[in-house]
C-alpha positions in Angstrom: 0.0 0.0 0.0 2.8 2.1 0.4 4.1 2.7 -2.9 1.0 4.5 -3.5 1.8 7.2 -0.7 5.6 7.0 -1.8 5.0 7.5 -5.7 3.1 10.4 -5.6 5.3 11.8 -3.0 8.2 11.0 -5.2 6.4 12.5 -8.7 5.7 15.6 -6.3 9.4 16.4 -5.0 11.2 15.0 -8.5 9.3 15.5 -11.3 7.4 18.5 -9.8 3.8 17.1 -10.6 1.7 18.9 -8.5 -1.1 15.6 -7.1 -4.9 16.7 -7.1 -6.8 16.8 -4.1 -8.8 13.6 -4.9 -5.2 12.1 -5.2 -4.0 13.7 -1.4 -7.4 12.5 -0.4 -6.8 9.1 -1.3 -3.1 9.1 0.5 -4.8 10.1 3.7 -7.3 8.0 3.5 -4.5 4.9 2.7 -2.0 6.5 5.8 -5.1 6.4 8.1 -6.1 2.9 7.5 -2.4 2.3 7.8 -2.3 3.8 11.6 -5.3 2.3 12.7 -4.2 -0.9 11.4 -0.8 -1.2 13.1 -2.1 0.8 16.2 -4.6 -2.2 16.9 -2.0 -5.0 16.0 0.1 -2.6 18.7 -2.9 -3.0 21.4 -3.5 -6.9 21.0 -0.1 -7.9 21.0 0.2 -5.5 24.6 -2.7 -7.9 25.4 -1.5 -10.7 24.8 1.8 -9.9 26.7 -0.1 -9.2 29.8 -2.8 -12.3 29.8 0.3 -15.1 28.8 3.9 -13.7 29.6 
């Protein structure tokens, strides 16, 4: 999912392509789901630590 995020990122700082705002919509949208993923893998595994150690 990430070479999404970085490709526009990289079009936007090499080859001065300016994204649309559907486009940064869509990398928020990507980096958000992202977070919450990872921040709830975070959580469970601190669960799971603390119920079998």
């Amino acid at each position: 999912m990430l070479e999404t995020v970085f490709g526009t990122i990289w079009a936007w700082l090499w080859l001065a392509e300016v994204p649309s705002r559907p486009t940064l919509f869509a990398v928020a949208i990507i980096l958000v789901a992202l977070a919450l993923f990872y921040w709830r893998e975070a959580v469970a595994a601190r669960r799971l630590q603390g119920i079998a150690p």
